[in-house]
N, C-alpha and C positions, 0 to 999 in steps of 0.2 A: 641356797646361799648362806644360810644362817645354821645350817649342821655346824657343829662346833669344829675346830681346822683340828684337834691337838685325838679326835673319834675316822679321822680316816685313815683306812688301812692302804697301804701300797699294795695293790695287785687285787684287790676284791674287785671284782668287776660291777659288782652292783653298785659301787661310790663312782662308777668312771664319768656317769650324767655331770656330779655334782662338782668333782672336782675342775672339769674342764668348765663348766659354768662360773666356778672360780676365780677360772684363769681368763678366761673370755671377758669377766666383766669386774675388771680387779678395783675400780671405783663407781660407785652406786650413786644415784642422786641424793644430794645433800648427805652424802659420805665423807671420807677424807682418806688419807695418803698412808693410815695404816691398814692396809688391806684386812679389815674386820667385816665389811658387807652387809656393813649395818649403815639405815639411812638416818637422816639427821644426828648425827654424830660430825660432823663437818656443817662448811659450808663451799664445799662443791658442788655448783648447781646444776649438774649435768651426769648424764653416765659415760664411760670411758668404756671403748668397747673394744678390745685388741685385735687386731687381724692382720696377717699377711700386707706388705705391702704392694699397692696395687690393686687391692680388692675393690670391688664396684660398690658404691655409694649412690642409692637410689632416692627421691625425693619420696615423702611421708605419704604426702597430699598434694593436691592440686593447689596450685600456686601462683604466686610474681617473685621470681628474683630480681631483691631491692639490694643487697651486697654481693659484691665477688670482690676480696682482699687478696693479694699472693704478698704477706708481709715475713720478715725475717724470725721475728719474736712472738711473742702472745698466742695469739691462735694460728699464725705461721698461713698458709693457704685456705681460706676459708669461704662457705655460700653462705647467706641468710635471704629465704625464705618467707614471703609471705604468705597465711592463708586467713582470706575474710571468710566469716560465715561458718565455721568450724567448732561442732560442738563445743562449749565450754563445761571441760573438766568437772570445775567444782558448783556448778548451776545446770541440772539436765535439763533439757527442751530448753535449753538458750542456747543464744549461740554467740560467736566472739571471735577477735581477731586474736590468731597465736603468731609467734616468726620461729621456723625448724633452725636450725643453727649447725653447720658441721665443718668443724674445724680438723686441723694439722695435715689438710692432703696432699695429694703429689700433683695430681693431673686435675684439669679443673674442665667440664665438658659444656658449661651454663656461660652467657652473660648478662649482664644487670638491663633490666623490663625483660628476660625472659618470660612468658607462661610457660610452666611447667605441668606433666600430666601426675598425678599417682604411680609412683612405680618407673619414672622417667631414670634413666641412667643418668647423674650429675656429675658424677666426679670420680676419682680414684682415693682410695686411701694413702695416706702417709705419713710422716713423723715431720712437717716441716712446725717453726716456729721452738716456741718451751714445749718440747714433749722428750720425753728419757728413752723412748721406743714406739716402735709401727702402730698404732691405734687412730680409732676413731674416736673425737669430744662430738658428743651429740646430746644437745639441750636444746628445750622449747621455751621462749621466752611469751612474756604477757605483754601485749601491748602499750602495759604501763612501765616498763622500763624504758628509763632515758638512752637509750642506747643498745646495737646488736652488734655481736652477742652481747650479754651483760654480763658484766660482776662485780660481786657485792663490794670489794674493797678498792682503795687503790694501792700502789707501792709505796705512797709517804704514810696510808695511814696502817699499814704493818708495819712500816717503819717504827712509826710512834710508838709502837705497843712493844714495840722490840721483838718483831718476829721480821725472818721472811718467810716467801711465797709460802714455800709448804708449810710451815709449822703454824701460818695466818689459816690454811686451810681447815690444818688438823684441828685447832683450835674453835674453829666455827666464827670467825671473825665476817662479820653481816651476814649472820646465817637468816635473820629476821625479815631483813629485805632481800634476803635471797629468793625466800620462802614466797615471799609477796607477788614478785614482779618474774616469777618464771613455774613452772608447772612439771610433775614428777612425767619426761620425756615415754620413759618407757611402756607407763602404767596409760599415757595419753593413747600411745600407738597401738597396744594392744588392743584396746577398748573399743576404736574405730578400725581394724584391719578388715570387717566383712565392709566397709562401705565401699559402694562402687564410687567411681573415680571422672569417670566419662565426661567432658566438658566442652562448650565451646572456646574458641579462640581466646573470647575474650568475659570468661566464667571461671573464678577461680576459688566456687565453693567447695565444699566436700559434702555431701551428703549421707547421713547414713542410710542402710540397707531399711527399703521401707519408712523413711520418714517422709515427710510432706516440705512442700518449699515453703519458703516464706512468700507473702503476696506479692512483694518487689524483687522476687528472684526467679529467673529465668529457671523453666522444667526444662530437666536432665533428660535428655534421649536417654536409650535403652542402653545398656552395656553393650558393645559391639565384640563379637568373638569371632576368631578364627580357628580351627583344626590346627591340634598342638602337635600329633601325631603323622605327619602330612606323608612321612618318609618311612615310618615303621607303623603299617596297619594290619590289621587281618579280616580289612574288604578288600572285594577286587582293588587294582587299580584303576578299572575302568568301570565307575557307579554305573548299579543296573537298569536305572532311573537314565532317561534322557538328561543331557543336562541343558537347563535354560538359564535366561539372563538374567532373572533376574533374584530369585530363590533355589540354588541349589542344596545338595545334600552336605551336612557336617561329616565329621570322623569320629571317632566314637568319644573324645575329651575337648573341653573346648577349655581357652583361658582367654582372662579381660584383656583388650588389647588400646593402643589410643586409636580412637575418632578417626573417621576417615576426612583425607582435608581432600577438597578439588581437585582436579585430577589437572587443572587450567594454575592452579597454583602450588601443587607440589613440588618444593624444591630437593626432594629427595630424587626426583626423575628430569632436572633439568640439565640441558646440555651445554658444556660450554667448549671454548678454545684454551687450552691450557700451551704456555711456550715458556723457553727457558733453558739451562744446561740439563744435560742427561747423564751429565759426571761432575761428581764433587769429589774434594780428599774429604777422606776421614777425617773429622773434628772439626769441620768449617760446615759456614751454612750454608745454602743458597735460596737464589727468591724465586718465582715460578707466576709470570702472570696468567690471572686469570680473565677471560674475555666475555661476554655476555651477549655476545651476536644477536640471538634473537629478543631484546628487551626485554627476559623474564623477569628478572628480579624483579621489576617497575611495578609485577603484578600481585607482588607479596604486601604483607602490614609494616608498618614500622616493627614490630615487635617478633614478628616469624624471623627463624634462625635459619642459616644454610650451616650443614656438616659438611666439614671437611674428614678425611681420615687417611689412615697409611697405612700399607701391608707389606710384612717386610720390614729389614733393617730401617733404621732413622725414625726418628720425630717431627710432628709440627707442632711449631712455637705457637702456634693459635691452631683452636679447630674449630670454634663456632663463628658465624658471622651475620649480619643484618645486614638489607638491605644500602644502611648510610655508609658499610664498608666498600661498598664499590664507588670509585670515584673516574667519572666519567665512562662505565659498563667496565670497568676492572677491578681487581683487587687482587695482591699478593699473598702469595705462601709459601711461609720461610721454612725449608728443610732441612734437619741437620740428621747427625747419626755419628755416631763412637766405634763402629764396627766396620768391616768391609763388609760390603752385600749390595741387596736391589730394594729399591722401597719402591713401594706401588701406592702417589697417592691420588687420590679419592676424592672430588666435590661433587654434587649431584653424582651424575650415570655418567659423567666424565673421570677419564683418568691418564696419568702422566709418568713415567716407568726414569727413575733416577739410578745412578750405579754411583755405589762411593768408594774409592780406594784409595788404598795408603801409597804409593806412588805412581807418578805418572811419566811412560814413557813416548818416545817422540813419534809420531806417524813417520814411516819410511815405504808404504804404498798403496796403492789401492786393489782391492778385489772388486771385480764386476761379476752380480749374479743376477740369472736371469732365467726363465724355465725350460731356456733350449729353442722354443718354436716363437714364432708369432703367427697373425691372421691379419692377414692385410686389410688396412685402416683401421684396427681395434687397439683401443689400449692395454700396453702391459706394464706393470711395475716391472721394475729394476732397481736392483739394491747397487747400494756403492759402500764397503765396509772399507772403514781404515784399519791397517797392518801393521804392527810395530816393525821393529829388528830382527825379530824374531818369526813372523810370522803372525801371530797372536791377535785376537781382535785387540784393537786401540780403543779402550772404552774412553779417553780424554783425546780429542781431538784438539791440536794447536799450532797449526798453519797459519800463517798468515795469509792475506789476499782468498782468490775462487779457486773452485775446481771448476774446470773447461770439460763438460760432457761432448764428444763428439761419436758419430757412425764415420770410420775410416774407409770403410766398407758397405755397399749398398744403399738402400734409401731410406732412413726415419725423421720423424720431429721429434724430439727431445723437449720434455718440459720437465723444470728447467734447466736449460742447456748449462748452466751456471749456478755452481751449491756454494754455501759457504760454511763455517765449521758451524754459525748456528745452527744448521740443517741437518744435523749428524746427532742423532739420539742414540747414547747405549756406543757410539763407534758407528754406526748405520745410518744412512740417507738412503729414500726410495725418492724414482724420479718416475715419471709417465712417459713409454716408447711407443710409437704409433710408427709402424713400420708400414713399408710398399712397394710393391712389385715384389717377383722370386727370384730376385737375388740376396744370400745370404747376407746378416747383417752381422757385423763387427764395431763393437762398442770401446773408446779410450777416455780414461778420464786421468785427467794430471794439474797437477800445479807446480812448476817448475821443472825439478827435479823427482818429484813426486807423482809416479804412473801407475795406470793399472789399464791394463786391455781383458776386452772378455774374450771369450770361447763365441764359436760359429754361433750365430742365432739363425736355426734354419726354417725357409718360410710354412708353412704348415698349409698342406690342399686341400682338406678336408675337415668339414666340420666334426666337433667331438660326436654328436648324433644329428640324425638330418631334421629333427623338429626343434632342434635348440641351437636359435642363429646366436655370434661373436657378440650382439648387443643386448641380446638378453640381460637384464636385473641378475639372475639368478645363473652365469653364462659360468664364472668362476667357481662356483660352490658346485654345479654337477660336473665340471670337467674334472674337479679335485674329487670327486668320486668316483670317476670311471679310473683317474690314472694312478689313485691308491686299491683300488680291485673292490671296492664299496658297492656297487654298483653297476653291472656291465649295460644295462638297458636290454631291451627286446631284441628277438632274431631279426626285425625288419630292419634294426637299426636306429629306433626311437627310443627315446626317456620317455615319450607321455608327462611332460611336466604338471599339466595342469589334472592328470590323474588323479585323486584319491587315494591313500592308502588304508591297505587293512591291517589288522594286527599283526596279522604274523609279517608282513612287508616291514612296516617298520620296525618291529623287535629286530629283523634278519641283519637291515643297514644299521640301527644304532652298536648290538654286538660285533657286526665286521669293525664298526670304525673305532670303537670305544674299549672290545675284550678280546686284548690278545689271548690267543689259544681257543679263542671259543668254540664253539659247535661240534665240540667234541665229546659233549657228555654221551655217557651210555645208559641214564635210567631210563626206565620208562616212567611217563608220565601216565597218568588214570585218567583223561579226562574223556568223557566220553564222545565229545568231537575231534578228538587228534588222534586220525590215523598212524600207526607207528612208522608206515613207509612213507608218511606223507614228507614234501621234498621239509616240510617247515617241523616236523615232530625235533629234529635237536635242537634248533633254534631255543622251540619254547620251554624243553627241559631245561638248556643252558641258563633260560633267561628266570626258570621259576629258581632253580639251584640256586641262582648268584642272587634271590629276592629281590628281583629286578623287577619279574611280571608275577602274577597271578589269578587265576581262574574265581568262575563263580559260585557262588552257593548250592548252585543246583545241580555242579560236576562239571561243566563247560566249560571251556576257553573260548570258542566263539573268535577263530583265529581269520574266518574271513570274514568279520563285519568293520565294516571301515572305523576308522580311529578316528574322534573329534581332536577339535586343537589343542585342548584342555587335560582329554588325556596322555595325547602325545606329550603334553609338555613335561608331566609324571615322567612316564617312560624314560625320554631325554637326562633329566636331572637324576633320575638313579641310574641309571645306567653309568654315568659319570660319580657317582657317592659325593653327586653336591645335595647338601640339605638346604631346605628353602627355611627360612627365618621364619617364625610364628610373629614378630613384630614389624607390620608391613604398613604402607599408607596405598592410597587407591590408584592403581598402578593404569588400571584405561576406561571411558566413557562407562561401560556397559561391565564391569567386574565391582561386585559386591564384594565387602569384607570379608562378607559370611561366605561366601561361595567358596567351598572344596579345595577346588582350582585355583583361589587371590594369590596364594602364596607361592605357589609357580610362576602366576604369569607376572607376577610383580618380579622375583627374579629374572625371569628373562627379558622385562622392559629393560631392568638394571644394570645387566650385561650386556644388551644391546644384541638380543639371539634374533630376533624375529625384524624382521623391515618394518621402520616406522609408520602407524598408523594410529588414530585417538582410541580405536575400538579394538577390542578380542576376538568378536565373534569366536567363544569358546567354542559353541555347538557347529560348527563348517568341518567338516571333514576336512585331514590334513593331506596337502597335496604331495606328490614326488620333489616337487620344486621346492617346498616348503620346507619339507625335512633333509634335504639337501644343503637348504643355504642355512639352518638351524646346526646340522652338524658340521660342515664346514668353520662358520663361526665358532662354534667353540672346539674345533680344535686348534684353528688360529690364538683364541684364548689361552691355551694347553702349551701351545709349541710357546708364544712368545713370550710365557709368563704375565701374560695380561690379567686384568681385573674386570676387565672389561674388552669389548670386542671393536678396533678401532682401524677400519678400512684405511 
């Protein structure tokens, strides 16, 4: 920083560190506004750190946020930070309360009593308030300033002096009680970066690496880590080690992650009713209630947060929320967007699929779809899309009055017989047909003027296999495998659902469902248990090719030893090049942070792949039925642009 500016050469690549260090940090603590990068030459109590905007803004320390400002002027959007018990700077082996401070952002992720972890995502960068450009103000104040953030002057008393803002800065105007009541930000962070971070609820020390607590402060659990590398390793996929419940094996990198919360109080995994429009115009908002059926919230702190999020075109106007935001088990979520597209949002493991466009025209009919067959007494969805003028889906639906679902033809019940345009998400209503007897069924739906008849629905004699009856859990996931060629079952005419699979079985069904063109490689494979003629040897080429699967240390593949749940869920998730997040909370009774496998089976709690249950049981062999209704589900995901998997 302090190379002289008038010694650097353009294009020496050995100046390129300094110069961009520079640029990155064009005001220094207790600098000023001529970028000379020299401290106490001002009285700017803070550093100015430039970056893109929209950059993520993660908290120092562990904490309480005591401010969240989104003002026009001054620091424009801003957090402050508290942290008790935090080394003090200029007294080692004390300790003291500091407030982190960061101002001019865009997006703001915290609200006031949050706890916050080390390393927690807060906020986004920005340029709001007095800032000239995209940057970050980040200063730590002492808790002897009258105020957060602080600074040293006001606007009457650079008045007085006959300066403004910047020239009070350059000048050093209250550089003394700058000095006093705030602490050099960067030189702080450095100096505690190795401390681990790991807290409870309601513990908002920091401690450093190796030090001791004080008497009246709660001992730190262990840092908790997970497997950073979950998706790019070079172990098996399938640890050689049995895996158990309660200690499994790591991957070969680990990093600190937060605390595992209850798995009875995670609101990262809770389920709600989400309702509302499925079409906005571009540049208006809309609201989205949320529902809370099961009482979870009830069983949060006052101070735990719910995330919201969006994927996809549009914004929400709020993303964090507490408990007091629900009122009466609801709370709204206002969505907007500037672009035409789909936003997919997000609360818990729920999700609600909105489409925005810039005009909207008139429904003028209906489409009735349906899969062609039914099974007498068994439910089948049925879709009902609105049709413009054109033909075109109607993603805004705006009829007045019902649609009258009726069977013109043959015998069904219809639920409900009666839609109205709240019913229509995206242009689309699905309704429940329970057909009876073999006569063909013919479906009308109209409002007025407004018809749609479907095609034959003809009765179906036969079950898809003769051990998987129409009521089956799991009845729709293997029939959508037999009649996409995933799957034919046995010469006798059985699925075997409650089978077991072995490796090479499920690599075979995840490549048919997941990799077009597959099974076509021509390497060979070395392993010294895959026969080249064996019916599976291309499969598992395919699948080591695509680093989908891989063998073990000792030369094996070991393609008929059954697959636990845990590794199947590997499998699953590459097979698709979804990566699982390194930053997870505890996703089911019996899955450990640390465990190999968190990081899968918490995404597919997430997504909603696997049928609800509290536990994993990672070590169960996975069944026919199981990885039927896991690939089903997420191709549903796939096809419908979902975020989640929602029957």
């Amino acid at each position: 920083m302090q190379f002289p500016d008038d010694k650097l050469v353009w294009g020496n690549e050995s100046q390129t560190l300094i110069r961009n260090t520079k640029i990155t940090y064009p005001v220094v603590y207790m600098g000023d506004y001529k970028y000379d990068h020299e401290e106490n030459m001002g009285s700017h109590l803070a550093v100015d750190i430039k970056v893109p905007l929209g950059t993520p803004v993660h908290a120092i320390a562990n904490g309480k946020v005591v401010k969240v400002a989104m003002i026009s002027s001054g620091f424009g959007h801003h957090i402050v930070i508290e942290h008790q018990g935090v080394p003090d700077p200029d007294n080692p082996g004390q300790r003291t309360t500091l407030y982190s401070c960061y101002d001019h952002l865009s997006d703001i992720n915290v609200v006031e009593g949050q706890n916050v972890i080390k390393g927690e995502l807060i906020a986004l960068s920005g340029s709001t308030g007095t800032s000239t450009t995209p940057h970050l103000h980040f200063q730590i104040d002492r808790d002897s300033a009258p105020w957060h953030p602080y600074w040293p002057f006001t606007s009457a008393e650079a008045s007085s002096a006959g300066l403004n803002f910047f020239s009070a800065v350059n000048a050093g105007l209250g550089s003394s009680i700058a000095r006093t009541d705030t602490v050099n930000p960067m030189r702080f962070v450095t100096q505690n970066m190795g401390a681990y971070s790991v807290a409870s609820a309601n513990d908002t020390s920091v401690p450093q690496s190796g030090s001791t607590t004080n008497a009246n402060t709660t001992p730190k659990p262990d840092p908790v880590v997970v497997a950073s590398n979950t998706t790019n390793t070079t172990t098996s996929d399938t640890q050689t080690q049995p895996v158990t419940n309660t200690q499994a094996q790591t991957e070969t990198e680990t990093e600190t992650v937060a605390p595992p919360q209850p798995s009875t109080d995670d609101a990262a995994l809770f389920s709600y009713k989400i309702t509302g429009d499925g079409v906005a115009l571009v540049g208006s908002s809309i609201s989205l209630v949320v529902t809370d059926e099961k009482d979870q919230v009830s069983k949060l702190s006052d101070s735990d947060t719910i995330q919201a999020s969006i994927d996809g075109e549009g914004t929400l106007i709020k993303k964090v929320f507490t408990k007091s935001d629900f009122v009466n088990g609801t709370l709204k979520l206002y969505v907007k967007s500037d672009k035409v597209g789909t936003a997919n949002v997000m609360i818990g493991k729920s999700a609600y699929q909105v489409s925005f466009v810039d005009t909207v025209k008139p429904v003028s009919s209906f489409r009735i779809e349906a899969d062609g067959t039914f099974q007498d007494n068994i439910v089948e969805n049925v879709k009902i899309i609105a049709l413009d003028d054109t033909g075109s889906l109607a993603a805004a639906v705006n009829f007045s009055g019902f649609v009258e679902i009726k069977a013109t033809q043959g015998e069904a019940d219809i639920q409900p017989n009666f839609i109205r345009k709240e019913d229509f998400r995206g242009g689309t209503a699905t309704i429940k047909v329970i057909g009876h007897g073999s006569e063909p069924i013919v479906l009308r739906a109209q409002n007025g003027a407004l018809v749609g008849v479907s095609e034959k629905i003809q009765p179906e004699n036969s079950m898809v296999f003769t051990d998987v009856k129409p009521s089956s859990p799991n009845y729709e996931a293997i029939k959508y495998l037999k009649d996409n060629g995933i799957s034919s079952g046995y010469k006798d005419g059985t699925f075997k659902p409650s089978q077991t699979v072995n490796r090479a079985e499920a690599l075979k069904m995840l490549m048919l469902a997941f990799n077009e063109g597959a099974l076509n490689s021509n390497s060979n494979s070395n392993f010294k248990d895959v026969n080249k003629s064996a019916w599976y040897a291309k499969t598992i080429n395919e699948a080591v090719e695509k680093g989908i699967a891989s063998g073990y240390k000792d030369g094996t593949f070991k393609p008929e030893q059954t697959v636990n749940r845990a590794e199947y869920l590997k499998l699953l998730l590459k097979s698709t090049n979804i990566e699982a997040s390194s930053t997870i909370t505890k996703p089911y009774d019996d899955v450990a942070l640390t465990d190999w496998f968190a990081p899968f089976a918490f995404l597919a709690n997430k997504m909603n792949l696997l049928q609800p249950a509290k536990t994993f049981r990672p070590a169960d062999g996975m069944t026919r039925a199981g990885v039927a209704e896991t690939i089903y589900r997420l191709k549903m995901i796939q096809v419908n642009n979902w975020v989640t998997y929602s029957k």
